[in-house]
C-alpha positions as CSV (number, residue, x, y, z in Angstrom):
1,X,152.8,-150.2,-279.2
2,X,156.5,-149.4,-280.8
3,X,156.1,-146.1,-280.2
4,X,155.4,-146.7,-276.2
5,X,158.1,-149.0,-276.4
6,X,160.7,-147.1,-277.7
7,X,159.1,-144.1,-275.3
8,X,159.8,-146.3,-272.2
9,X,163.3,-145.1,-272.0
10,X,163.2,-141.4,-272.1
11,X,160.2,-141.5,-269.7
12,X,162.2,-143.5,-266.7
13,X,165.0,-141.2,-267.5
14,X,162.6,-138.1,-266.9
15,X,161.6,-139.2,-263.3
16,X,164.4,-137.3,-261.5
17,X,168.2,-137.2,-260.8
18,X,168.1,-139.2,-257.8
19,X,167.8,-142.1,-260.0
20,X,170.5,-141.3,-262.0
21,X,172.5,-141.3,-258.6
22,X,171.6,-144.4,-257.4
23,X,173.0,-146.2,-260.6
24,X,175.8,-143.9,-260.3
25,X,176.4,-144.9,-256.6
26,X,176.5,-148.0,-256.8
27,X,178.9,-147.8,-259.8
28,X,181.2,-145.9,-258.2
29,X,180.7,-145.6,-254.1
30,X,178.8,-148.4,-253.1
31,X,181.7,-151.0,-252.8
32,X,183.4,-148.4,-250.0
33,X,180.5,-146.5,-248.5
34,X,177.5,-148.3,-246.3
35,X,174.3,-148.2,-248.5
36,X,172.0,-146.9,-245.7
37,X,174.3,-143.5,-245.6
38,X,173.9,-143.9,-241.6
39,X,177.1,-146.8,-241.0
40,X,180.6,-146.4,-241.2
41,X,182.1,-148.8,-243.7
42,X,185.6,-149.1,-245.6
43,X,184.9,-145.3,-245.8
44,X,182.5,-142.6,-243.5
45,X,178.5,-142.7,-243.6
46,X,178.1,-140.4,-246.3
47,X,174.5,-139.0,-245.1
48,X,174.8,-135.2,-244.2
49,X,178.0,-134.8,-246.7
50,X,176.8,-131.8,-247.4
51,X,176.0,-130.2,-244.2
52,X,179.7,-131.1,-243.0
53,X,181.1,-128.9,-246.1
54,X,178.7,-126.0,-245.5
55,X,181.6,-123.7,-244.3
56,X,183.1,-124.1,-248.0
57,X,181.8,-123.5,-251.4
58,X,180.4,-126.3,-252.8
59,X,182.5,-126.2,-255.8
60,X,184.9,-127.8,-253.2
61,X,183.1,-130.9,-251.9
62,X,182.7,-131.9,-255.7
63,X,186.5,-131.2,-255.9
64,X,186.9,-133.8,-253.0
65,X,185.0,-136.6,-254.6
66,X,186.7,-136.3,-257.8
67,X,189.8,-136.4,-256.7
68,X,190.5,-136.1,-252.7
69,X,194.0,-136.8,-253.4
70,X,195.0,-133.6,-254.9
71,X,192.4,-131.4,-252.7
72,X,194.9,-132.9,-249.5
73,X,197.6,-132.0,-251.3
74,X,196.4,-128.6,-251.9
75,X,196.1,-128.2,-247.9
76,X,192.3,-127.7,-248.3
77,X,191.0,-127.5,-244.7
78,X,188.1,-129.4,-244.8
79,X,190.0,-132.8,-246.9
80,X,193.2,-132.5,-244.5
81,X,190.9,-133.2,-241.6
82,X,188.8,-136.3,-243.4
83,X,192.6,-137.6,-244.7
84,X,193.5,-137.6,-241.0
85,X,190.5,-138.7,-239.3
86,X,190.5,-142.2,-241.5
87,X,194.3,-142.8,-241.0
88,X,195.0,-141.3,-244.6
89,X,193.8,-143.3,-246.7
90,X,192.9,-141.8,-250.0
91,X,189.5,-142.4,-251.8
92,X,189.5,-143.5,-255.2
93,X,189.9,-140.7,-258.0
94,X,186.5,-140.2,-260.0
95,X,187.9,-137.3,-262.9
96,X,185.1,-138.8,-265.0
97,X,182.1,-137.5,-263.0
98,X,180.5,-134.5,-264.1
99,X,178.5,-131.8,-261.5
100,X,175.4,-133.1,-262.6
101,X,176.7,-136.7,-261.9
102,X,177.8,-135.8,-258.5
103,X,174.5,-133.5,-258.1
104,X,172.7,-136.6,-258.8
105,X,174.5,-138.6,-256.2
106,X,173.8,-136.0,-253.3
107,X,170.7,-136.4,-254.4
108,X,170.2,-140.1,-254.3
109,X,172.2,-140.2,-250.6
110,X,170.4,-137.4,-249.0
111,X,167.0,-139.1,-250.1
112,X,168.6,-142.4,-248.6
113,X,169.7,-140.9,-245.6
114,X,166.2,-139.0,-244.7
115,X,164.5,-142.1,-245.6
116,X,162.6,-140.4,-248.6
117,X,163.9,-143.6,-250.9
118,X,164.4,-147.0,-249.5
119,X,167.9,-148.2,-249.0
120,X,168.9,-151.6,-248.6
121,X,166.9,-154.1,-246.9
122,X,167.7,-157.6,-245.6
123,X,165.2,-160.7,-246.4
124,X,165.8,-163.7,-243.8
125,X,164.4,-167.1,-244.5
126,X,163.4,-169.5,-241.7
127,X,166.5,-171.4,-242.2
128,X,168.0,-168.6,-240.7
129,X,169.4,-168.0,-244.0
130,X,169.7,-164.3,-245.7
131,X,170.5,-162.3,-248.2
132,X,171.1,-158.2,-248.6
133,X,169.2,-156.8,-251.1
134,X,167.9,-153.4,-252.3
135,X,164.4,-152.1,-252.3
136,X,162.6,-152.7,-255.3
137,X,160.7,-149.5,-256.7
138,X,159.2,-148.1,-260.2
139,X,162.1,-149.4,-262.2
140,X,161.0,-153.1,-262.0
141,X,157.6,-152.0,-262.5
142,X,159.0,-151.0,-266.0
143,X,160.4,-154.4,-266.7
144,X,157.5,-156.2,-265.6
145,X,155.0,-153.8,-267.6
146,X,157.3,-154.0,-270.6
147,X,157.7,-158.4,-270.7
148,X,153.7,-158.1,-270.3
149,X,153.4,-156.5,-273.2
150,X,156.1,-157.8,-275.4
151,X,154.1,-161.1,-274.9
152,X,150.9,-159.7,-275.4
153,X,152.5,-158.5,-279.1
154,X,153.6,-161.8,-279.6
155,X,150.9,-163.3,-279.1
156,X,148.8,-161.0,-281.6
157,X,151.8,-161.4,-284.4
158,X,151.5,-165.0,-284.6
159,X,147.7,-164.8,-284.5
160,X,148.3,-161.9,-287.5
161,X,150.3,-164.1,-288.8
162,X,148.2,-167.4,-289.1
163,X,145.6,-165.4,-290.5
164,X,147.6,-164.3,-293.6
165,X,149.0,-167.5,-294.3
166,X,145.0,-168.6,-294.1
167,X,144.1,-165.9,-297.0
168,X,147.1,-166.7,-298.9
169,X,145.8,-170.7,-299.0
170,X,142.4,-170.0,-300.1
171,X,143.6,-167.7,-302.7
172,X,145.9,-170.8,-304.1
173,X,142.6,-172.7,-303.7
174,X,143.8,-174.7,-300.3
175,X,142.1,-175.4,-297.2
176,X,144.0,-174.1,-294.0
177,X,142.2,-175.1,-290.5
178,X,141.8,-172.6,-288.1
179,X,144.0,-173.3,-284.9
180,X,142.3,-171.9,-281.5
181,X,143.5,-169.9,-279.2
182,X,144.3,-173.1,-277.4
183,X,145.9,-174.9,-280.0
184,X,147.9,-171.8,-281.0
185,X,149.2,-171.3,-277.1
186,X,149.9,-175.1,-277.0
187,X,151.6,-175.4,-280.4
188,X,155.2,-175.9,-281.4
189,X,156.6,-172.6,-281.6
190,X,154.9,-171.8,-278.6
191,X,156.5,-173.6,-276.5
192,X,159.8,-173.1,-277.6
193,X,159.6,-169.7,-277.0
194,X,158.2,-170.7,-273.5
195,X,161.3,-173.1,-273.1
196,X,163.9,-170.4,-274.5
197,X,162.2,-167.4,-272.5
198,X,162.8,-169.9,-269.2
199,X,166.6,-171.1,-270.1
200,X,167.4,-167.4,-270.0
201,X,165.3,-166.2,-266.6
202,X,166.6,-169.6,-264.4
203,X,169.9,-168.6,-266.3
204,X,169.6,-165.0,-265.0
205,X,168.5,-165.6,-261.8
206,X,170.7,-168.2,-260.9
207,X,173.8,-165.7,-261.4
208,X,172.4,-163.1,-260.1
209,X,172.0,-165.3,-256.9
210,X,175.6,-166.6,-257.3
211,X,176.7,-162.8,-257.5
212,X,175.0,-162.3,-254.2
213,X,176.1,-164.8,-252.1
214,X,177.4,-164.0,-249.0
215,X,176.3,-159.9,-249.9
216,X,173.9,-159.7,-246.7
217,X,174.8,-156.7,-245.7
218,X,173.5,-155.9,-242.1
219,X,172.1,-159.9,-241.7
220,X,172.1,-160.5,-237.8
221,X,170.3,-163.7,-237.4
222,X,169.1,-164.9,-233.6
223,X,171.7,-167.2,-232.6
224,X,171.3,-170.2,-230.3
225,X,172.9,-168.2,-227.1
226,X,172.3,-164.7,-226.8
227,X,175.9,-164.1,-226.7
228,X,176.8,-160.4,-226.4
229,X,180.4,-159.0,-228.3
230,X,179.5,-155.5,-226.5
231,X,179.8,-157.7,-223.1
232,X,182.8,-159.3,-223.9
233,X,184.7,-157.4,-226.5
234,X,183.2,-153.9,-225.3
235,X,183.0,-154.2,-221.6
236,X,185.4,-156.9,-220.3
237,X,187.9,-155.9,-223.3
238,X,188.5,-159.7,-224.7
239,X,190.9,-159.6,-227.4
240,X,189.3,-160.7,-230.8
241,X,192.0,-163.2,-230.9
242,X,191.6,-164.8,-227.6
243,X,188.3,-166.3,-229.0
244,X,189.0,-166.2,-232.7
245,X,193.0,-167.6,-232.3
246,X,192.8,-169.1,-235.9
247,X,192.8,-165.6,-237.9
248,X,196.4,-165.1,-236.8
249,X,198.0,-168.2,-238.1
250,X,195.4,-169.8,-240.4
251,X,192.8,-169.1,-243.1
252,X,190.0,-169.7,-240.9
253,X,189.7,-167.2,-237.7
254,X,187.3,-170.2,-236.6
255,X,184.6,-170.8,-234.6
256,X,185.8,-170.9,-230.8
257,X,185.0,-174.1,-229.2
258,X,182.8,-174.7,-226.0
259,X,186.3,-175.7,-224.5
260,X,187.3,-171.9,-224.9
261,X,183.7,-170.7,-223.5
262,X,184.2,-172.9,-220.5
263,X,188.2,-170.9,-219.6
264,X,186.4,-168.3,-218.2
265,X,182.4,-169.5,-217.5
266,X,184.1,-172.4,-214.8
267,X,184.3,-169.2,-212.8
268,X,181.7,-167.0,-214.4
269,X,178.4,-168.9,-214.2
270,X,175.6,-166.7,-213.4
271,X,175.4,-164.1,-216.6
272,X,174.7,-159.9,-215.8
273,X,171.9,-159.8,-218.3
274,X,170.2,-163.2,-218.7
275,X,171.0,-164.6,-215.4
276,X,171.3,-168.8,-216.0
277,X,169.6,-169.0,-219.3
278,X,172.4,-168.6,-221.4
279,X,175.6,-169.7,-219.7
280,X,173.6,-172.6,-218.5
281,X,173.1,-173.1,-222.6
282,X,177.1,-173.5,-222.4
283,X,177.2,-175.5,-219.6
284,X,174.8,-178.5,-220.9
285,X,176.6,-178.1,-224.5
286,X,179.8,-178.9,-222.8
287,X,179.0,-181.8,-220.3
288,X,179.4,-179.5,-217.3
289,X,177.6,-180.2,-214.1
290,X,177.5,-176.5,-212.2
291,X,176.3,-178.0,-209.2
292,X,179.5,-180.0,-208.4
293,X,181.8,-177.9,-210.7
294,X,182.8,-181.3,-212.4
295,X,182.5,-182.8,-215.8
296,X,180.1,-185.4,-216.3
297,X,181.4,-188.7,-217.0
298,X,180.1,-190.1,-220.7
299,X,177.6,-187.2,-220.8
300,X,177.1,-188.2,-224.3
301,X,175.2,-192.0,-223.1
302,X,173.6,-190.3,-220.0
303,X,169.6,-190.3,-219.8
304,X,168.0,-187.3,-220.9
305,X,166.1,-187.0,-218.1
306,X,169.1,-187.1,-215.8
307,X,170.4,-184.6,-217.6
308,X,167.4,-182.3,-217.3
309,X,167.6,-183.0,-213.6
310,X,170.9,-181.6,-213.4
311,X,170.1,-178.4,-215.1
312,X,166.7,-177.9,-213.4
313,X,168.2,-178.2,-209.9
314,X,171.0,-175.5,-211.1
315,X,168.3,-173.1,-212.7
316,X,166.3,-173.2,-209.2
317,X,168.7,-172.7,-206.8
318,X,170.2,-169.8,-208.4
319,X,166.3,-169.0,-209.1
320,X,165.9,-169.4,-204.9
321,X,169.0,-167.7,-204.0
322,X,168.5,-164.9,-206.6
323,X,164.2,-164.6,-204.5
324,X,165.7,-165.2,-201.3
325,X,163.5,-168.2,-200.6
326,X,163.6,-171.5,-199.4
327,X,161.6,-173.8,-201.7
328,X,160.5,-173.9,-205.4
329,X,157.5,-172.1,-205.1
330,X,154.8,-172.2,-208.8
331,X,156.0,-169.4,-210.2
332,X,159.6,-171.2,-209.8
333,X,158.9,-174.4,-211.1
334,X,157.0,-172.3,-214.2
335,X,160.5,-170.3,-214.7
336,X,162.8,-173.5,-214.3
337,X,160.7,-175.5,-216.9
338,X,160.6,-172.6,-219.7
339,X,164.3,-172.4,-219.4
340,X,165.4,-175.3,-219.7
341,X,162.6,-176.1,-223.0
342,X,164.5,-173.0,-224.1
343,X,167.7,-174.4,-223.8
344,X,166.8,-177.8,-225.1
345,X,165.4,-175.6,-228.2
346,X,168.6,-173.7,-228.6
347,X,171.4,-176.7,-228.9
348,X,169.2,-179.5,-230.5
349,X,168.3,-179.7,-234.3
350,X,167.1,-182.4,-237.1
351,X,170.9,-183.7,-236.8
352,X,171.3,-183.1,-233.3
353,X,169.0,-184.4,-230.5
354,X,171.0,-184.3,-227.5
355,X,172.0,-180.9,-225.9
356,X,175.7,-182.1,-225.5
357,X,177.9,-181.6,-228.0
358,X,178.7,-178.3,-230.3
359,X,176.6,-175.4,-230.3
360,X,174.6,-175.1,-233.5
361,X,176.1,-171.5,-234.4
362,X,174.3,-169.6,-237.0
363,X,176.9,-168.4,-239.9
364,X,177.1,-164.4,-240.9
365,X,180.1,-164.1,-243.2
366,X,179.9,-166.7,-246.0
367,X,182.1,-166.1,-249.0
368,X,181.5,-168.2,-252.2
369,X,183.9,-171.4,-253.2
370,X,185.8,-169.8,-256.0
371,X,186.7,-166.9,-253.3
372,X,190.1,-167.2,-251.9
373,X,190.3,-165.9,-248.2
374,X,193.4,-166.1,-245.5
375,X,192.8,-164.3,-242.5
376,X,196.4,-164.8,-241.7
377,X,197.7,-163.7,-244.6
378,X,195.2,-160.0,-243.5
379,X,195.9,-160.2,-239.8
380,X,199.3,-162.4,-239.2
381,X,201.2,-160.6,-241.9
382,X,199.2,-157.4,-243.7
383,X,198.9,-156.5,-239.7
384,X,195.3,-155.5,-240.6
385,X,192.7,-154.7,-237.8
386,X,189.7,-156.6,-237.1
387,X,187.8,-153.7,-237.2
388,X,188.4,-153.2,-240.7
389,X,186.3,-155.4,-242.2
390,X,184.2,-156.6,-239.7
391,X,183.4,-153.0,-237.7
392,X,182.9,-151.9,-234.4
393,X,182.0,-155.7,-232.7
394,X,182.7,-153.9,-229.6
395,X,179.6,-152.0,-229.7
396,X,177.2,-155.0,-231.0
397,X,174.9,-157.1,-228.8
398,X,174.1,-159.0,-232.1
399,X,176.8,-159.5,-234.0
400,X,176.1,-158.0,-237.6
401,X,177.9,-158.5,-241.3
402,X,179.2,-155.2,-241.3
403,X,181.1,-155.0,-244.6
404,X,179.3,-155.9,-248.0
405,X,182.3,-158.2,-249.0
406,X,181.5,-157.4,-252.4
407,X,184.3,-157.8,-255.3
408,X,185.1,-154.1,-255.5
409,X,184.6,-153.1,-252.2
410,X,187.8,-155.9,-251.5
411,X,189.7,-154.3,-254.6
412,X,189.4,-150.8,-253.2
413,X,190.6,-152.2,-250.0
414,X,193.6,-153.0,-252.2
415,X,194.3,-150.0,-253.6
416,X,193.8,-147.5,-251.2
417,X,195.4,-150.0,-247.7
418,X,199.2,-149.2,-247.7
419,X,201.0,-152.0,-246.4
420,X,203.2,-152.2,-243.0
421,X,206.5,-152.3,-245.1
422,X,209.2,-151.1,-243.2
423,X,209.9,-153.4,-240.6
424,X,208.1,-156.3,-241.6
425,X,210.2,-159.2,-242.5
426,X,207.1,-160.6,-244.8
427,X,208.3,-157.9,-247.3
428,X,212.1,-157.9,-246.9
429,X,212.3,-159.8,-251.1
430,X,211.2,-156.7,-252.4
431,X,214.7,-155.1,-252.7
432,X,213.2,-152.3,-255.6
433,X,210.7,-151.2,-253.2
434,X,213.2,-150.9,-250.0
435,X,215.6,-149.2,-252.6
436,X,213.0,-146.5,-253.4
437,X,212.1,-146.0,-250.1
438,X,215.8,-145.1,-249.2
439,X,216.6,-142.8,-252.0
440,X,213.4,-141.1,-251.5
441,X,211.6,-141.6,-254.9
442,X,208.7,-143.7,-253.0
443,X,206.5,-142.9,-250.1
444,X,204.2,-145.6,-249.4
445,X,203.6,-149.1,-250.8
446,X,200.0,-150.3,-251.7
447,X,198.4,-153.8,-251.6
448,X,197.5,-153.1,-255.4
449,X,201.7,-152.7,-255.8
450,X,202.6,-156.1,-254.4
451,X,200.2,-157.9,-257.1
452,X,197.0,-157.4,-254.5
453,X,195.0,-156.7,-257.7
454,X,195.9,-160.1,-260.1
455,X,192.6,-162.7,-260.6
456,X,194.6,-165.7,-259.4
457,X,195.5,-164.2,-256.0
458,X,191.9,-164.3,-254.7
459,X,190.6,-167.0,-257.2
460,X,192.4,-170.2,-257.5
């Protein structure tokens, strides 16, 4: 049993190298670079690295993760171009990894990438609740395997045990009673273990849960109206802001309110891709009768069924107009009825019964309490793009937590983003730095330089 025990190391270690990479990417790459190798992220996808430095030996790729800084510097084709391409901003300096480290890590992305290893996976709960995660393989297999039998051991030293202490009473001439198995399992130190073993698991898994909070990677949960960013941010070029106004000049970029919906859906109110079942979703939320382009008066108090009469008759005309007919016809009523249970579905709750009143939005991007965030402070002042940390929302029918949010990926942020300094009044204290800049001795100013880096700035 020691001997398998003490085995159980070099025998994980012997699997392959691709293991060794994945502990070494997510020590060193995984707080910049998307996990599934195929996304964009602070940095590029990393899947088919290697294929993109096939013109060059690939003594020079290694070069580039070690230290990309120094390969630019150096003119190398191939890292001038990358430099450019992401607005040059330098990667993190890695002198510490050996070949076979970096080996390992090509290993461990290429497998990722051509889907030969699992790469992170999101679990939803019916809450609508989620959390990112990575696939579980052989390694926790080991653990498991390794608890049984430390408890199997256990349990045969204490039964060892009570045996000796039996043989060395009836050599003194005392009577010791036999404990069964049952009385053994049940007995004092028994369950002390048991109580100790579960302090330290509920102990573990509660920080390892805290730790993962809001790191759901990829989580794009159904919300209660199919709203589309590609249609409004993509095709009718919204400006984040217009919607979002409080990540400009508060912490929050907020939630927009129906009020902000309704600016443009007064005038809008039959949708290009779901017709009346969504904007009519906006419409009963906000106490708006489309028929007669008015409010309702104390839509709050007014009979459900009323309600639902409004509605209906707006579904089926558009519905009649839309068939070119004249009268509600079955196949009309049918569709009229399942969209507005639909709707009813979408804006009520357990707290909410009525569909007036605010929309029950499903949240992506939840950052723990003891987490500091000011999207002004990012977007107001540090002049940083949307895009940054939440990607292209442009492109997304389903909007999607793009970023991991993750400690380090946030501190790489800060060391690599240089800061809009000339210009900016925000920065005009900081005489040294406007002093270096003039004489020459300093190119660039980092977040990490103006104290982006210190505990208390992100956790108060």
């Amino acid at each position: 049993m020691l001997l398998l025990v003490l085995c159980l190391p070099l025998l994980t270690h012997a699997e392959a190298t691709i293991d060794d990479g994945k502990a070494l990417f997510k020590a060193n790459c995984a707080s910049c670079h998307n996990k599934n190798m195929k996304s964009k992220s602070t940095g590029p996808a990393l899947g088919g690295a290697e294929e993109r430095w096939a013109d060059y030996p690939k003594v020079d790729l290694y070069g580039w993760i070690r230290n990309s800084g120094a390969m630019v510097k150096a003119n190398h084709p191939r890292a001038v171009e990358i430099y450019n391409e992401w607005d040059k901003s330098q990667m993190t300096a890695m002198p510490n990894l050996t070949d076979e480290n970096i080996e390992s890590i090509l290993l461990y992305i290429d497998a990722v990438f051509t889907g030969a290893m699992g790469g992170p996976i999101i679990t939803t709960n019916g809450d609508g609740s989620g959390t990112g995660s990575e696939e579980k393989g052989f390694g926790n297999w080991i653990y498991g395997l390794l608890l049984l039998m430390l408890g199997f051991l256990a349990l045969i030293l204490t039964r060892i045990i009570g045996n000796l202490n039996k043989i060395a009473a009836a050599k003194e001439g005392k009577f010791v009673e036999t404990k069964t198995l049952t009385q053994t399992l049940t007995s004092k130190g028994v369950i002390t273990f048991l109580i100790f073993a579960m302090v330290i698991l509920g102990g573990y898994t509660t920080m390892n849960n805290a730790v993962n909070l809001g790191r759901q990677q990829g989580y794009a949960p159904d919300q209660p109206i199919k709203f589309s960013h590609e249609t409004h941010a993509g095709v009718n070029k919204i400006d984040c802001q217009y919607c979002h106004d409080g990540a400009r000049r508060s912490k929050h970029a907020v939630i927009p309110a129906t009020n902000t919906c309704m600016n443009c859906h007064k005038a809008i109110t039959v949708g290009s891709e779901h017709g009346t079942a969504e904007i009519t979703k906006i419409f009963a939320s906000a106490g708006f009768n489309p028929n007669t382009n008015k409010y309702i008066d104390d839509a709050e108090n007014v009979h459900a069924d009323t309600i639902a009469a409004i509605y209906k008759k707006w579904i089926g005309d558009n519905y009649m107009e839309a068939n070119e007919i004249e009268s509600l016809d079955k196949k009309g009523e049918k569709f009229v009825d399942n969209q507005w249970t639909d709707i009813v579905s979408s804006l009520t709750d357990e707290q909410k019964d009525k569909v007036f009143g605010p929309i029950p939005w499903i949240r992506i991007h939840n950052l723990p309490d003891h987490v500091y965030f000011n999207h002004s402070q990012h977007v107001g002042v540090g002049k940083v793009e949307c895009e940054t940390c939440h990607g292209q929302v442009e492109e997304m029918a389903t909007l999607e937590q793009y970023s991991p949010l993750s400690m380090g990926w946030c501190i790489n942020c800060h060391r690599q983003t240089e800061v809009q300094f000339q210009g900016n009044e925000y920065y005009e204290s900081y005489a040294k730095y406007h002093e270096e800049f003039a004489n020459g001795t300093r190119e660039k100013v980092t977040v990490e330089d103006i104290g982006g880096l210190e505990c208390q700035k992100c956790h108060y």
